[in-house]
C-alpha positions, 0 to 999 in steps of 0.5 A: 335792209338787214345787215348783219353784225350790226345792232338793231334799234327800235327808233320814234320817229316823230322824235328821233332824237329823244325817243318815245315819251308819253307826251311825245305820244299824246302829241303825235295822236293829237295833232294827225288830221283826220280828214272824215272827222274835219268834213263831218263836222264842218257839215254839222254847221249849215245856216238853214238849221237851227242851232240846237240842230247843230248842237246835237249833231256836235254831241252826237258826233263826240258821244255825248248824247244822253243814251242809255248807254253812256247814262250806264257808263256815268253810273247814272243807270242800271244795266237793266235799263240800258235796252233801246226805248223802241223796244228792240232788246239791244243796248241803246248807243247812238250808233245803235240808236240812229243806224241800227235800230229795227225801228229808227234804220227804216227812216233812212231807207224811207229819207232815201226813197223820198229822194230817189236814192238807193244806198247802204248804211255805213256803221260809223254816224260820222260816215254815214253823215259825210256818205248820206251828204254825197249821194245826189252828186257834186252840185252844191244845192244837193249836198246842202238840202241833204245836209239839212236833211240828215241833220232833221231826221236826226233830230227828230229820231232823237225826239221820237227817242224822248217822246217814247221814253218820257210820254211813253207816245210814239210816232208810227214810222209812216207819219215820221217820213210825213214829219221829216218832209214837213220840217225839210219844208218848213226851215227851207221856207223859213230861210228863203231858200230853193234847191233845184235838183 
């Protein structure tokens, strides 16, 4: 409510008594919950994957993959060699890498397919994990089989991504589905586990 004749003031409120610091700040930044951040990284945890699985994911989540793009920001690379190793002329970032790449994007559509489930992309990796993870409905086997989904067929673009840059060999996007029906079967034996869908 404005009124007149009385001063107006700018007030802080997560301390109102001693105003807006730095410190004050930083704390308030820190200390909110972001709900997307705590649900994506409790799903990065999942017993049938292996724990080098589960580490990228924690790294790629945090922006701390080897792409192109953070090797530039470190000065490690030129920007001459920061284009994506698909050969798609765009700056290689883990987003681009694994939602936006010409190539890497059609294994989500291909994942989707396999599983009977149509769906669009979301931009953020944080999202489209938490968005791919709910898709087949709230039945517990479901989230968990597409969590274990995900987490593989990020693994395995990041493989491929390797393979094409350091072997200089590639995986046709026809046989990369093949692989990630393979592996989804391979840790599902591995660990015992059956999903009924």
């Amino acid at each position: 409510m404005l009124l007149c004749n009385v001063l107006d003031t700018w007030q802080w409120l997560p301390d109102i008594a001693g105003g807006y610091t730095m410190r004050t700040g930083y704390q308030f930044l820190t200390t909110q919950a972001d709900p997307l951040l705590d649900a994506s990284d409790n799903l990065i945890w999942h017993t049938q994957v292996p724990l080098k699985v589960s580490i990228l994911a924690w790294r790629l989540f945090r922006n701390m993959l080897p792409t192109k793009n953070n090797l530039l920001n470190c000065g490690i690379i030129l920007v001459a060699d920061t284009y994506c190793s698909t050969g798609c002329d765009q700056l290689e970032s883990a987003q681009h890498l694994f939602l936006h790449c010409d190539i890497f994007a059609k294994i989500w559509l291909q994942v989707r397919f396999w599983i009977g489930v149509s769906g669009v992309d979301h931009y953020s990796l944080r999202t489209h994990f938490v968005q791919f993870t709910n898709c087949l409905g709230a039945s517990r086997a479901r989230r968990s089989f597409l969590q274990l989904l995900w987490l593989l067929s990020v693994w395995l673009v990041w493989n491929e991504r390797n393979n094409r840059l350091f072997n200089n060999s590639h995986t046709p996007n026809v046989e990369f589905i093949e692989k990630v029906k393979f592996h989804s079967y391979w840790w599902l034996k591995a660990n015992s586990c059956g999903f009924l869908f």
